[in-house]
Structure formats: structure tokens, C-alpha cells
PDB file with SEQRES, HELIX, SHEET and CRYST1 records, atoms N, CA, C and O in Angstrom:
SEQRES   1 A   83  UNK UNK UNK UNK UNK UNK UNK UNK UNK UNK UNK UNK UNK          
SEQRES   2 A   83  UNK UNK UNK UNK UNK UNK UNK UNK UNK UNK UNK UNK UNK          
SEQRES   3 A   83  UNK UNK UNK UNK UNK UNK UNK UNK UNK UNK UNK UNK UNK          
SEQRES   4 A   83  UNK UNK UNK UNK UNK UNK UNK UNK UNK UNK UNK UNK UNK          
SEQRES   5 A   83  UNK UNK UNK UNK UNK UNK UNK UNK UNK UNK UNK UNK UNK          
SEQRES   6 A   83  UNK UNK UNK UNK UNK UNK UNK UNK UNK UNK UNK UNK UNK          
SEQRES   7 A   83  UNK UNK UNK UNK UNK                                          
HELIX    1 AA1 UNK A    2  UNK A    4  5                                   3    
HELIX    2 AA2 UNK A    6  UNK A   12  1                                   7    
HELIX    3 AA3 UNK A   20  UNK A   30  1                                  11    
HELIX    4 AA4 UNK A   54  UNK A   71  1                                  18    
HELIX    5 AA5 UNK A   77  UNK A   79  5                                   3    
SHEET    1 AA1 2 UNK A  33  UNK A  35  0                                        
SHEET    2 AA1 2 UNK A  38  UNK A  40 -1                                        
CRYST1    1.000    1.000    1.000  90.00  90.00  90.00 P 1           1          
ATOM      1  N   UNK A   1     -35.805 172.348  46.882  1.00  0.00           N  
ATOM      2  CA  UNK A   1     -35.006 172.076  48.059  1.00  0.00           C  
ATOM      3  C   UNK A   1     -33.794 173.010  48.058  1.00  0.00           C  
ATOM      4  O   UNK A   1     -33.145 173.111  47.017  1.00  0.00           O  
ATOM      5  N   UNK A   2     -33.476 173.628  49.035  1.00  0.00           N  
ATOM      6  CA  UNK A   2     -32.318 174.510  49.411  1.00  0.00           C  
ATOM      7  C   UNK A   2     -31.047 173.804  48.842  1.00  0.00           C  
ATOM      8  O   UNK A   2     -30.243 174.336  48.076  1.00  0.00           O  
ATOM      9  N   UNK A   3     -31.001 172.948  49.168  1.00  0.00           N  
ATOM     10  CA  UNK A   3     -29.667 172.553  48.875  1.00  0.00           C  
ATOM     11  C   UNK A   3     -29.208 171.813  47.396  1.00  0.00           C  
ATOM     12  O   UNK A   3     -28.148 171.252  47.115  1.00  0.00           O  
ATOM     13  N   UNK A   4     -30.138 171.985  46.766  1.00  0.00           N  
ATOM     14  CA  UNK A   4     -30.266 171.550  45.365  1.00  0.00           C  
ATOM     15  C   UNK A   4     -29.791 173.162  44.262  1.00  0.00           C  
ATOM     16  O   UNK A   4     -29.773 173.155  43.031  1.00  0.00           O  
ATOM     17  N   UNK A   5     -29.610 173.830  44.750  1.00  0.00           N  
ATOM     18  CA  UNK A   5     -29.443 175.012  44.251  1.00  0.00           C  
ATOM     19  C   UNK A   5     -28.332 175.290  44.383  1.00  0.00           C  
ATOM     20  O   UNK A   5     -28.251 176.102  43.462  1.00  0.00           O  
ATOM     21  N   UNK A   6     -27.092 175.259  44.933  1.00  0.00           N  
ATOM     22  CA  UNK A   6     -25.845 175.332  44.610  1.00  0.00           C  
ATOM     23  C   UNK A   6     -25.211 174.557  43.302  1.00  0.00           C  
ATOM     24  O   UNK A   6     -24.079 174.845  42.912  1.00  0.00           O  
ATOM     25  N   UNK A   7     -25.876 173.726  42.761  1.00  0.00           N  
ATOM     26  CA  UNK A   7     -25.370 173.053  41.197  1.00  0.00           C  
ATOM     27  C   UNK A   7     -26.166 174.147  40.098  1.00  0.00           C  
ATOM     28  O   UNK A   7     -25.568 174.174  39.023  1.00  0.00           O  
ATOM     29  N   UNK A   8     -27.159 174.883  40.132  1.00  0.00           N  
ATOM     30  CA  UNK A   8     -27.512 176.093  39.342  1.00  0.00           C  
ATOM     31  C   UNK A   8     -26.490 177.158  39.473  1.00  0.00           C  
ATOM     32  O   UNK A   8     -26.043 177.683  38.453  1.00  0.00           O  
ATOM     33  N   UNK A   9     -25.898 177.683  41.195  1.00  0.00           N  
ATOM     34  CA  UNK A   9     -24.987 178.630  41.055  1.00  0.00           C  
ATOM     35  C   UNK A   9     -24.182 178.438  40.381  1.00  0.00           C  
ATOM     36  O   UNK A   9     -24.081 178.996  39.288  1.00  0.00           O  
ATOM     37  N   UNK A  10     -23.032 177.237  41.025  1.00  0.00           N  
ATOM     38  CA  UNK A  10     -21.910 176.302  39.927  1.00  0.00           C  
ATOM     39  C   UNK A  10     -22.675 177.208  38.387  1.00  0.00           C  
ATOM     40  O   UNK A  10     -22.500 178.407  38.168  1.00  0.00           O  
ATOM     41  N   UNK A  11     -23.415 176.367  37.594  1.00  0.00           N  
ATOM     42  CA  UNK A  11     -23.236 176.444  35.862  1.00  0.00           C  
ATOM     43  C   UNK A  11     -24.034 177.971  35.823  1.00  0.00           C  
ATOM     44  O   UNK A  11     -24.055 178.429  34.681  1.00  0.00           O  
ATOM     45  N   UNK A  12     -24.583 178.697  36.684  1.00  0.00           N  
ATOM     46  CA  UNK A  12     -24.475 180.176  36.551  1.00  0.00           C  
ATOM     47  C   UNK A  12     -23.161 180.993  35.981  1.00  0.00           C  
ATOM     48  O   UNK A  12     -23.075 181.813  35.066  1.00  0.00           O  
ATOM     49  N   UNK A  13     -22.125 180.423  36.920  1.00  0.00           N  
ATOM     50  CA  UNK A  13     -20.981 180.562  37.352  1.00  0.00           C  
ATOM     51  C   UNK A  13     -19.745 179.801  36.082  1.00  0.00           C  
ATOM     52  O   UNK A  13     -18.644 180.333  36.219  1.00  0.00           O  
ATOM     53  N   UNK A  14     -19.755 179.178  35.432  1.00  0.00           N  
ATOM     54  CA  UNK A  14     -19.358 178.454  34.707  1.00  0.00           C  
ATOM     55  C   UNK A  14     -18.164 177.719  35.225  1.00  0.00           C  
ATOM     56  O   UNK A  14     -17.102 177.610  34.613  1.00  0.00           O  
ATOM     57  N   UNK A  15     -18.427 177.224  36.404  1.00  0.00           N  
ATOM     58  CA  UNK A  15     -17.390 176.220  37.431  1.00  0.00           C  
ATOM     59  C   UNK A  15     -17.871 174.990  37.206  1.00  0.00           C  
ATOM     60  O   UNK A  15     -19.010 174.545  37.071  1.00  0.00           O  
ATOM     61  N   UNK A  16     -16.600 174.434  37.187  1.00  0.00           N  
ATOM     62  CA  UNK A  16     -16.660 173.335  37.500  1.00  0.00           C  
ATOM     63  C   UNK A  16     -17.668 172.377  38.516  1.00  0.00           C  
ATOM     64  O   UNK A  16     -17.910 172.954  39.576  1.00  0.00           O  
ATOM     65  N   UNK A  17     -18.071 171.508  38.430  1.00  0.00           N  
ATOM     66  CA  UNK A  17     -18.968 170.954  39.931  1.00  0.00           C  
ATOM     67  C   UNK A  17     -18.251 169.534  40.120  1.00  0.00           C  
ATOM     68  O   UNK A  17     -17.813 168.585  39.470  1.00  0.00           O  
ATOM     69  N   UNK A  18     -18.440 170.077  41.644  1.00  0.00           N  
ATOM     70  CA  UNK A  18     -17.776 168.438  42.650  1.00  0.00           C  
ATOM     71  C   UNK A  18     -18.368 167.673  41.781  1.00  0.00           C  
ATOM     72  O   UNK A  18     -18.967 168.084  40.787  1.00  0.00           O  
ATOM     73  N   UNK A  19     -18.179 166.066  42.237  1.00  0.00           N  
ATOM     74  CA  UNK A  19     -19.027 165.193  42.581  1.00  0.00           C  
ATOM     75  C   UNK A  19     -20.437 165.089  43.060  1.00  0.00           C  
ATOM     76  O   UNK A  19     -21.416 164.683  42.433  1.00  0.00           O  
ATOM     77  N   UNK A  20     -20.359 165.559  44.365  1.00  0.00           N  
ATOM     78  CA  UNK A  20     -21.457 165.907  45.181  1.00  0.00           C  
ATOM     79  C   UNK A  20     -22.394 166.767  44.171  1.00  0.00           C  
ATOM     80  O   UNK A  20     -23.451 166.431  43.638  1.00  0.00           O  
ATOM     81  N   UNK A  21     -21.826 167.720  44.100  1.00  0.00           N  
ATOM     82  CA  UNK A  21     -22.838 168.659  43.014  1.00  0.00           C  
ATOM     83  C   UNK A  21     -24.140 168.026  41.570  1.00  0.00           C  
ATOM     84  O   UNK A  21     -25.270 168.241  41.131  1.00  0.00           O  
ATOM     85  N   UNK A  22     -23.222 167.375  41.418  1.00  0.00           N  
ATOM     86  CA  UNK A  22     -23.481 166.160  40.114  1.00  0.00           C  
ATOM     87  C   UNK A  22     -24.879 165.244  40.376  1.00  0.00           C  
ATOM     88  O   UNK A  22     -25.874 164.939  39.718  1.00  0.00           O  
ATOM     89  N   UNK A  23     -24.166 164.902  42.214  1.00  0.00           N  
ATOM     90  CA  UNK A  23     -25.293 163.937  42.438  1.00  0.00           C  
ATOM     91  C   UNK A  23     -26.690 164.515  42.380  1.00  0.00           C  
ATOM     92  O   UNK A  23     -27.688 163.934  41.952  1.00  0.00           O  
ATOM     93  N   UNK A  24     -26.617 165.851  42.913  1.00  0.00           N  
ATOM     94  CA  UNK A  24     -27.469 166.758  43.467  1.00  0.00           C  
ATOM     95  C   UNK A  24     -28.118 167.061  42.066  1.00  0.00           C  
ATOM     96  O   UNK A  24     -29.318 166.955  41.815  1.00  0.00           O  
ATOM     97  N   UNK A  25     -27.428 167.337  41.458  1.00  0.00           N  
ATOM     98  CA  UNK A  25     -28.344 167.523  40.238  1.00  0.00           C  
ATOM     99  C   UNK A  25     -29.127 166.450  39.618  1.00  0.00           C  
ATOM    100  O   UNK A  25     -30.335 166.597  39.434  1.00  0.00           O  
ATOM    101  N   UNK A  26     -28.476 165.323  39.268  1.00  0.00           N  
ATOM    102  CA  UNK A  26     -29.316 164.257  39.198  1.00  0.00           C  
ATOM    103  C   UNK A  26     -30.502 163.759  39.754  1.00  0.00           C  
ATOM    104  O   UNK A  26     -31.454 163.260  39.155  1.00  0.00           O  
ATOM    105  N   UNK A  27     -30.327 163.974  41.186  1.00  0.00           N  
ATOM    106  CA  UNK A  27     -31.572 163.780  42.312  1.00  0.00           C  
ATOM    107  C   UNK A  27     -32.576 164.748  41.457  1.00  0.00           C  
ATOM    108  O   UNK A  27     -33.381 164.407  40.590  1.00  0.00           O  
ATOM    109  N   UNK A  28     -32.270 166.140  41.988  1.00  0.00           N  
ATOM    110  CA  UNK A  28     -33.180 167.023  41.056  1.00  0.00           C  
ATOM    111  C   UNK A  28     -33.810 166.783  40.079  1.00  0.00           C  
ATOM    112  O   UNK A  28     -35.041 166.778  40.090  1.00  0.00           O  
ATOM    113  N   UNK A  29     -32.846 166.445  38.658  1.00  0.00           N  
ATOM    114  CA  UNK A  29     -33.609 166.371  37.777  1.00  0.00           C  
ATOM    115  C   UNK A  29     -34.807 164.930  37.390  1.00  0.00           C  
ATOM    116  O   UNK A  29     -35.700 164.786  36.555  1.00  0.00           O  
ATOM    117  N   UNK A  30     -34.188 163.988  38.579  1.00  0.00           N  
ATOM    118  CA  UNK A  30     -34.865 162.535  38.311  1.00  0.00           C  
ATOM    119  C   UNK A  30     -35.674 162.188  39.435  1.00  0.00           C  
ATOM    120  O   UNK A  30     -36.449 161.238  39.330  1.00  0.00           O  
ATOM    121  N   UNK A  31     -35.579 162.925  40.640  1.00  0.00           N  
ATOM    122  CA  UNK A  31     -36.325 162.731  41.748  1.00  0.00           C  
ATOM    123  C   UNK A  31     -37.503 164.208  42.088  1.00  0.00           C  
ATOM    124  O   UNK A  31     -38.719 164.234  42.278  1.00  0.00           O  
ATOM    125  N   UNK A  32     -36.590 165.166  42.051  1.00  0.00           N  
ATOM    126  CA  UNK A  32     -37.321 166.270  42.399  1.00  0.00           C  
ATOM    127  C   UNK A  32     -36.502 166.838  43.798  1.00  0.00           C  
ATOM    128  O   UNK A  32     -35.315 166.652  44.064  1.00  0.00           O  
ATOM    129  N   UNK A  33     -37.761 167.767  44.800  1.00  0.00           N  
ATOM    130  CA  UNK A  33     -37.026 168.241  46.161  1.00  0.00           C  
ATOM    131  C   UNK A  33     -38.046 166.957  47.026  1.00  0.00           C  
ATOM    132  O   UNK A  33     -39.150 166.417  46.965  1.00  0.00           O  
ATOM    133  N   UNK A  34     -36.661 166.960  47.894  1.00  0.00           N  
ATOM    134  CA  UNK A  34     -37.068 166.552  48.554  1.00  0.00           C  
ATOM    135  C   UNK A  34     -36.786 167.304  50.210  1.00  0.00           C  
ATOM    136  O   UNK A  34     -35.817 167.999  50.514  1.00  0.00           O  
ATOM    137  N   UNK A  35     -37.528 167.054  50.784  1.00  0.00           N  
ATOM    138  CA  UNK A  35     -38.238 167.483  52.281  1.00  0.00           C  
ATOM    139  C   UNK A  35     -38.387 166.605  53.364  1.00  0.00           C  
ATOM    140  O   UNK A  35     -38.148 165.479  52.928  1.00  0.00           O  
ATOM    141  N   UNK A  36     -38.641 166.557  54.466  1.00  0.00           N  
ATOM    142  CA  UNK A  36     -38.870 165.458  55.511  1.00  0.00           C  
ATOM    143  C   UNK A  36     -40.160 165.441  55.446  1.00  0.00           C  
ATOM    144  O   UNK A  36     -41.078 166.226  55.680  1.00  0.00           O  
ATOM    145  N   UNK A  37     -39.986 163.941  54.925  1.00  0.00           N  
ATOM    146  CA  UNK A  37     -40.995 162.936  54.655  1.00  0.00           C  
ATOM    147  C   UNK A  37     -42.005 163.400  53.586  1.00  0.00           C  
ATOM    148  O   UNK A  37     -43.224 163.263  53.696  1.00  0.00           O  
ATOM    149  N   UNK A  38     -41.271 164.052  52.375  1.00  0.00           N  
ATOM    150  CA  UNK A  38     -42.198 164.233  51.138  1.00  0.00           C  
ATOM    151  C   UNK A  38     -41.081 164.330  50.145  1.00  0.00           C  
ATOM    152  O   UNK A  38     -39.929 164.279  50.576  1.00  0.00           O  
ATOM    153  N   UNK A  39     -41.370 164.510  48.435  1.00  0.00           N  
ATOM    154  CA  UNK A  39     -40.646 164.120  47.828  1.00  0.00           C  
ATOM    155  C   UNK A  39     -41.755 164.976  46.600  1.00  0.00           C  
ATOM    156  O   UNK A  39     -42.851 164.540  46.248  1.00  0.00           O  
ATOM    157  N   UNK A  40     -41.147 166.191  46.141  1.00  0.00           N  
ATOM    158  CA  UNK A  40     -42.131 167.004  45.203  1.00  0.00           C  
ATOM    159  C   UNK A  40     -41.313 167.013  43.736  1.00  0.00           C  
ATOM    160  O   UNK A  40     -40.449 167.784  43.319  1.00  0.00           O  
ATOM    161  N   UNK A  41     -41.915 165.887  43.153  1.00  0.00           N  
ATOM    162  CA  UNK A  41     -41.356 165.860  41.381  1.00  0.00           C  
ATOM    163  C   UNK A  41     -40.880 166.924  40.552  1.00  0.00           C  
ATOM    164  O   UNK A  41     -41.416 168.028  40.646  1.00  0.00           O  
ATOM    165  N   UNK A  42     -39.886 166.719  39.706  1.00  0.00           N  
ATOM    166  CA  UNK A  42     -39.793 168.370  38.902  1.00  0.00           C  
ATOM    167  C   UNK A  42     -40.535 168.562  38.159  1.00  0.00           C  
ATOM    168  O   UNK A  42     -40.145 168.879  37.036  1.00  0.00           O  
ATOM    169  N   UNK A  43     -41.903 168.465  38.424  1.00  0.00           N  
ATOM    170  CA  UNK A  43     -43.217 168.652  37.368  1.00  0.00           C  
ATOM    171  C   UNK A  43     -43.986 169.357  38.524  1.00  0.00           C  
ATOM    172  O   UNK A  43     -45.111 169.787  38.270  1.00  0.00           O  
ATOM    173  N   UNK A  44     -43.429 169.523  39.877  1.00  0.00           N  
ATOM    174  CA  UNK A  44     -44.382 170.106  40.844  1.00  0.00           C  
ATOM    175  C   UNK A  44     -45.157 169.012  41.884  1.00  0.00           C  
ATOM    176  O   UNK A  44     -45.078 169.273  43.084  1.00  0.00           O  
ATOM    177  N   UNK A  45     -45.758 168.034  41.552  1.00  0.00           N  
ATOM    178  CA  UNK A  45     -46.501 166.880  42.060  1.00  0.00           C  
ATOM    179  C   UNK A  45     -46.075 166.544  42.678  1.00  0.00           C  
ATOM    180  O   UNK A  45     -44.975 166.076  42.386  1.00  0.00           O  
ATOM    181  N   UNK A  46     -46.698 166.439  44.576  1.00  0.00           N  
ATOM    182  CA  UNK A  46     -45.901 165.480  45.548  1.00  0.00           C  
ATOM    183  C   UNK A  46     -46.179 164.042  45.176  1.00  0.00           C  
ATOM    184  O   UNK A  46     -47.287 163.600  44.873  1.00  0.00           O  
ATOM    185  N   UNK A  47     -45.039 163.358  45.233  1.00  0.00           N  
ATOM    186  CA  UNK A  47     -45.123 161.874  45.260  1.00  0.00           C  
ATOM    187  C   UNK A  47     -45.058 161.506  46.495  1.00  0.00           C  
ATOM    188  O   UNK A  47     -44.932 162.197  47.506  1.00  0.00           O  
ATOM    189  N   UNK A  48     -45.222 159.498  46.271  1.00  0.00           N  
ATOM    190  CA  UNK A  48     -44.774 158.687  46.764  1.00  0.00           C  
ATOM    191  C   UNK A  48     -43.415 158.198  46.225  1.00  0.00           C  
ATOM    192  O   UNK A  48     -43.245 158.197  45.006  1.00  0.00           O  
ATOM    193  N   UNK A  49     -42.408 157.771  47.077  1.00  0.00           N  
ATOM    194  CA  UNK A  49     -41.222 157.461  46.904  1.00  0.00           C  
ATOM    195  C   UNK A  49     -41.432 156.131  46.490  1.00  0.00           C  
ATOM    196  O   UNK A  49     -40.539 156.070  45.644  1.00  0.00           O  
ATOM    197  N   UNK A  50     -41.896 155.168  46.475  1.00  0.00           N  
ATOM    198  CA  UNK A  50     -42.850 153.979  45.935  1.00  0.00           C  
ATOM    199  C   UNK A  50     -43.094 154.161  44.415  1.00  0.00           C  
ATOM    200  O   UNK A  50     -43.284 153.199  43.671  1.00  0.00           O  
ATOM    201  N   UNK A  51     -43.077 155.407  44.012  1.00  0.00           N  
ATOM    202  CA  UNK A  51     -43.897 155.828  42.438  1.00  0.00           C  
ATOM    203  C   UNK A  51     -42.388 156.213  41.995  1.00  0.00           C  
ATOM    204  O   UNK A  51     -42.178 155.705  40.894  1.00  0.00           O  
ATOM    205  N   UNK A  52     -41.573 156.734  42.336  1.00  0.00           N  
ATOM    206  CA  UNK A  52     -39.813 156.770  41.861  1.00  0.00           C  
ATOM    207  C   UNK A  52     -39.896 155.749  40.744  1.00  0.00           C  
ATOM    208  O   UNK A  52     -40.639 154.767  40.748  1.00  0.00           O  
ATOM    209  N   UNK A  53     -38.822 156.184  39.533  1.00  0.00           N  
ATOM    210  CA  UNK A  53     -38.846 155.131  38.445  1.00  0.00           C  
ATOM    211  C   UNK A  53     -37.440 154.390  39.372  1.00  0.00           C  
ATOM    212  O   UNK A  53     -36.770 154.932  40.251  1.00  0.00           O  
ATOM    213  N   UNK A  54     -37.327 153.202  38.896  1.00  0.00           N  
ATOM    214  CA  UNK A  54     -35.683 152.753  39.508  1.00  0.00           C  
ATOM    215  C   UNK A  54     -34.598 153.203  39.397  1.00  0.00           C  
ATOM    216  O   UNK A  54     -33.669 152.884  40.139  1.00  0.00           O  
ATOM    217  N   UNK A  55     -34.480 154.301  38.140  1.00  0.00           N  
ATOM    218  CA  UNK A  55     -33.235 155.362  37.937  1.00  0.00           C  
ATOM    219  C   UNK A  55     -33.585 156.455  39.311  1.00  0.00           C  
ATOM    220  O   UNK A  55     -32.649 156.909  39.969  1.00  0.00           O  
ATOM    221  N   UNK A  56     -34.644 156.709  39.549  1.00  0.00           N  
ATOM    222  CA  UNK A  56     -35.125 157.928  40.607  1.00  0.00           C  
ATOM    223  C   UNK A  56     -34.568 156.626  42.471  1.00  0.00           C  
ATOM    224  O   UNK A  56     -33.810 156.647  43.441  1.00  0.00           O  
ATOM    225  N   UNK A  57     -35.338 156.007  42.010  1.00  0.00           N  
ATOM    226  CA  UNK A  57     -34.977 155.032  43.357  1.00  0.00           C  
ATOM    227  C   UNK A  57     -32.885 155.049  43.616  1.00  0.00           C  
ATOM    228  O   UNK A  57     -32.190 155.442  44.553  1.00  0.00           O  
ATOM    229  N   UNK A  58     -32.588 154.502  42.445  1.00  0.00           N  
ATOM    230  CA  UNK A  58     -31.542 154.444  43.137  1.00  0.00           C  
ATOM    231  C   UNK A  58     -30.311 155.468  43.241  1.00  0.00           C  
ATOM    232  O   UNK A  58     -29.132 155.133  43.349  1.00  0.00           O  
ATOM    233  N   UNK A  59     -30.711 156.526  43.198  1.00  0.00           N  
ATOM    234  CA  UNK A  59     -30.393 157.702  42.754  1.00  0.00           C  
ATOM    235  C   UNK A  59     -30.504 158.566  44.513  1.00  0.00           C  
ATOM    236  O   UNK A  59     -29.672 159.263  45.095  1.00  0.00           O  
ATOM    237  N   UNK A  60     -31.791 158.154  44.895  1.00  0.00           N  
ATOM    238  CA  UNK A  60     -32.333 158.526  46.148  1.00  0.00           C  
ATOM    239  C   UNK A  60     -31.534 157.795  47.165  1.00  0.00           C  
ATOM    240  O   UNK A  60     -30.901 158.443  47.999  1.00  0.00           O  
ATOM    241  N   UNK A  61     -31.505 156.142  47.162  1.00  0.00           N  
ATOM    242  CA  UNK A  61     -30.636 155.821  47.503  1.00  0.00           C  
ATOM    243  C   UNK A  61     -29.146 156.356  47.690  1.00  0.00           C  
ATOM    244  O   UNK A  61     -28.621 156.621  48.771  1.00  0.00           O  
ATOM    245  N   UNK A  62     -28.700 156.440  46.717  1.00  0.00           N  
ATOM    246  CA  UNK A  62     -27.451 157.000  46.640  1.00  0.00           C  
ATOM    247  C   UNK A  62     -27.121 158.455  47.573  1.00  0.00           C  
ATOM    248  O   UNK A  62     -26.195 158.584  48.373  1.00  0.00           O  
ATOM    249  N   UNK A  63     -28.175 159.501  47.212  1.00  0.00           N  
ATOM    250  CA  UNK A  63     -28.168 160.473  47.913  1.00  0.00           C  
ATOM    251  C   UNK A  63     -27.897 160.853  49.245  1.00  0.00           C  
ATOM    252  O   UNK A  63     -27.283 161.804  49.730  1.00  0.00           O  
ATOM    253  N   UNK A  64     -28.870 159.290  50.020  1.00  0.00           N  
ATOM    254  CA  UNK A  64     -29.180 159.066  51.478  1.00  0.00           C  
ATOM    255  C   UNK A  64     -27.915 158.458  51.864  1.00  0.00           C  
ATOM    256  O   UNK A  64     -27.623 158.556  53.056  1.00  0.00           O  
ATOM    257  N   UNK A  65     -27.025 157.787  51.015  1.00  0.00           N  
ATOM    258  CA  UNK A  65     -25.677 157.291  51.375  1.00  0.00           C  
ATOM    259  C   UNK A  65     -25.003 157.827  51.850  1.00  0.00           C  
ATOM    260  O   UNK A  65     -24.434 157.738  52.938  1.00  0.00           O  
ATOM    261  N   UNK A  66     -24.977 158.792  50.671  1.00  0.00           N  
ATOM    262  CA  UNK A  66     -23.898 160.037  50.891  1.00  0.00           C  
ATOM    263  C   UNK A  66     -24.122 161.115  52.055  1.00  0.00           C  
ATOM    264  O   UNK A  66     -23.114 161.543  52.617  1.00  0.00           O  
ATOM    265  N   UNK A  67     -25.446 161.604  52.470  1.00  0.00           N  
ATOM    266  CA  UNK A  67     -25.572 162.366  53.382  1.00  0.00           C  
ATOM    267  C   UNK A  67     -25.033 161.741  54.463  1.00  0.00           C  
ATOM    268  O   UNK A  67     -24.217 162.321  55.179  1.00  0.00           O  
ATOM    269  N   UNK A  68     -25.548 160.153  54.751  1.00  0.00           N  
ATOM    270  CA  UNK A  68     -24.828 159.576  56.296  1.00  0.00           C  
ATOM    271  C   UNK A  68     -23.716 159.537  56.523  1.00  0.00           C  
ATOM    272  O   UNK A  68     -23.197 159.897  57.580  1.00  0.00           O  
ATOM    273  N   UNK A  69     -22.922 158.900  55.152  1.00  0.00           N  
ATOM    274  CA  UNK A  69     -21.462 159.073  55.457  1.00  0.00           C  
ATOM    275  C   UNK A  69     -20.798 160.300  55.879  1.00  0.00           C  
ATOM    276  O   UNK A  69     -19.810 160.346  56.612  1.00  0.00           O  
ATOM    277  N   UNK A  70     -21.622 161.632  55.185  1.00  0.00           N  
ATOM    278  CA  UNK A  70     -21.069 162.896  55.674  1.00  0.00           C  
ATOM    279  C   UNK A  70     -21.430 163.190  56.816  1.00  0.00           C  
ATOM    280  O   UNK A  70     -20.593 163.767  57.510  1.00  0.00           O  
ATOM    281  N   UNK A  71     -22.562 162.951  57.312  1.00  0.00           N  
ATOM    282  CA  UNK A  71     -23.112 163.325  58.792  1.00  0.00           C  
ATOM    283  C   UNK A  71     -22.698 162.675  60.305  1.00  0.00           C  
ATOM    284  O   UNK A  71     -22.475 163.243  61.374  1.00  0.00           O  
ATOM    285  N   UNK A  72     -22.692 161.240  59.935  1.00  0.00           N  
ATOM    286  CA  UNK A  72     -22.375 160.553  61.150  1.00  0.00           C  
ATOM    287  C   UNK A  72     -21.928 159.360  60.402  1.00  0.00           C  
ATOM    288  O   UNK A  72     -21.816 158.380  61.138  1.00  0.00           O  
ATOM    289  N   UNK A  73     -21.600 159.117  58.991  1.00  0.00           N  
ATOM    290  CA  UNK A  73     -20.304 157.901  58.430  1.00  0.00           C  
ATOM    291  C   UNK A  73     -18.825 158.119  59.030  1.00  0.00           C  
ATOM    292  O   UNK A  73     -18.314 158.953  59.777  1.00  0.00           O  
ATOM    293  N   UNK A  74     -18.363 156.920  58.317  1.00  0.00           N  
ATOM    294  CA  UNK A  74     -16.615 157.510  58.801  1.00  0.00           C  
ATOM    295  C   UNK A  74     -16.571 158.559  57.457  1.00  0.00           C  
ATOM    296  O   UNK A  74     -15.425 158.753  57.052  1.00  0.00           O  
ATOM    297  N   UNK A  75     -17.501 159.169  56.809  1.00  0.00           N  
ATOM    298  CA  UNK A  75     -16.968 160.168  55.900  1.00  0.00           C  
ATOM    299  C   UNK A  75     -15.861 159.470  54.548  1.00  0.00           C  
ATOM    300  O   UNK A  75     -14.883 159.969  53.992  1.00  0.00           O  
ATOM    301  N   UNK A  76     -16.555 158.113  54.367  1.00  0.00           N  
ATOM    302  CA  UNK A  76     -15.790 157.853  53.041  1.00  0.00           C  
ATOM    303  C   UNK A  76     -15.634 158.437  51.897  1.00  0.00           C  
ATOM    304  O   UNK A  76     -14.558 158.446  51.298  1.00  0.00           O  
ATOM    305  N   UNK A  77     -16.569 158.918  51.531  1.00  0.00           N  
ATOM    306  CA  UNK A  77     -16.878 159.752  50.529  1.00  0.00           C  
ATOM    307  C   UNK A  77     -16.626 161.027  50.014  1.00  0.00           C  
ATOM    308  O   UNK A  77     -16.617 161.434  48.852  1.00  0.00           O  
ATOM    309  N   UNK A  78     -16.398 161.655  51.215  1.00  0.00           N  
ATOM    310  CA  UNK A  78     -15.888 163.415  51.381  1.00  0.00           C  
ATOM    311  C   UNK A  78     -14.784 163.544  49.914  1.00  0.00           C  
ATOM    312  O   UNK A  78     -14.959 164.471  49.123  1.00  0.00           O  
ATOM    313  N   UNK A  79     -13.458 162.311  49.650  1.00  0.00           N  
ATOM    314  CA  UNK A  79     -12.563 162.675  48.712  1.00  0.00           C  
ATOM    315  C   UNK A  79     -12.776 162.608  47.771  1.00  0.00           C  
ATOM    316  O   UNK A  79     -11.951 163.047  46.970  1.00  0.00           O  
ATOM    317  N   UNK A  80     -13.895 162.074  47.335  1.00  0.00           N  
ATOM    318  CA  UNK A  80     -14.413 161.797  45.790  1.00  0.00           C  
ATOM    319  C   UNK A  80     -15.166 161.998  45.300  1.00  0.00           C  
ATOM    320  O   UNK A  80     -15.448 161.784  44.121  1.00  0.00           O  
ATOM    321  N   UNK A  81     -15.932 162.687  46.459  1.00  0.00           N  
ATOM    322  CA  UNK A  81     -17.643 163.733  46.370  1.00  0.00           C  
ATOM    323  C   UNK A  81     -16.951 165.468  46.066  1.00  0.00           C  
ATOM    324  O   UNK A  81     -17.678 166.419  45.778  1.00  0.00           O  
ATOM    325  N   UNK A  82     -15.631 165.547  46.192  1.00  0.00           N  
ATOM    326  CA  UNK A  82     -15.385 167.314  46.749  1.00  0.00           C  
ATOM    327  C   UNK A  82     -14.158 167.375  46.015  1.00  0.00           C  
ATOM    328  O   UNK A  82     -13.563 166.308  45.864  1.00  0.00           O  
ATOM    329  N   UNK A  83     -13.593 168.570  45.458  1.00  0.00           N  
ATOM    330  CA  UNK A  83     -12.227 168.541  44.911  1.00  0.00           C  
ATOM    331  C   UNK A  83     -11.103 169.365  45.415  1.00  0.00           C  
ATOM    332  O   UNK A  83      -9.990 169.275  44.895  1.00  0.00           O  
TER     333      UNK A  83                                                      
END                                                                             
């Protein structure tokens, strides 16, 4: 996923990472990319989001939080996701 790749530049880079960054990596390493309406493991294998372990579930969760609040939330999150 495109946007999962700015937390590789970050530790390319030997910067620091947001919050946000953090999450992103986590998703990655415990969910995989994800896409509209698919979800491809970091082993390659498309899943079912159903097959997520509960660290991957709520992780995904979390992810989907954070995008709404940034997209169309009141943006709670922006100060503690970003530095």
C-alpha cells in the first residue's frame, strides 16, 4: 500500500516517526496492505479480514478511526498522531 511506505522512508532516514507513522507500521507489519475491499498479508496472501488475528483486528480498527477523524472527524487526533 502507498501509504505504508513513508514509515520505511522515516527509518531510511533515521527520523524520528509521528504517531501516525507508528500506527502505519504496525498495520503493515500485523495486517498487511490494504486496498478497497481487499487486505494482502505481509506473507503476500489476500485475506479475509474475518481471518485477522485480534491484534490485526484491532489494529485495523484503529487505523479506520484514525483515517475518519482525519477525513471527515472533528480531527481529534491530528495532535497526537503528528508532531
Amino acid at each position: 500500500s502507498p501509504v505504508q511506505f513513508l514509515p520505511y522512508l522515516f527509518d531510511l532516514l533515521h527520523a524520528p516517526l509521528p504517531p501516525y507513522y507508528e500506527l502505519l507500521r504496525e498495520v503493515a507489519k500485523n495486517v498487511g496492505a490494504i486496498g478497497p475491499g481487499r487486505i494482502v498479508s505481509p506473507s503476500g496472501q489476500e485475506i479475509a479480514e474475518t481471518s485477522l488475528s485480534a491484534k490485526g483486528k484491532a489494529l485495523l480498527r484503529d487505523y479506520r478511526m484514525v483515517q475518519y477523524d482525519f477525513s471527515l472527524g472533528e480531527r481529534y487526533a491530528v495532535g497526537s498522531m503528528w508532531y
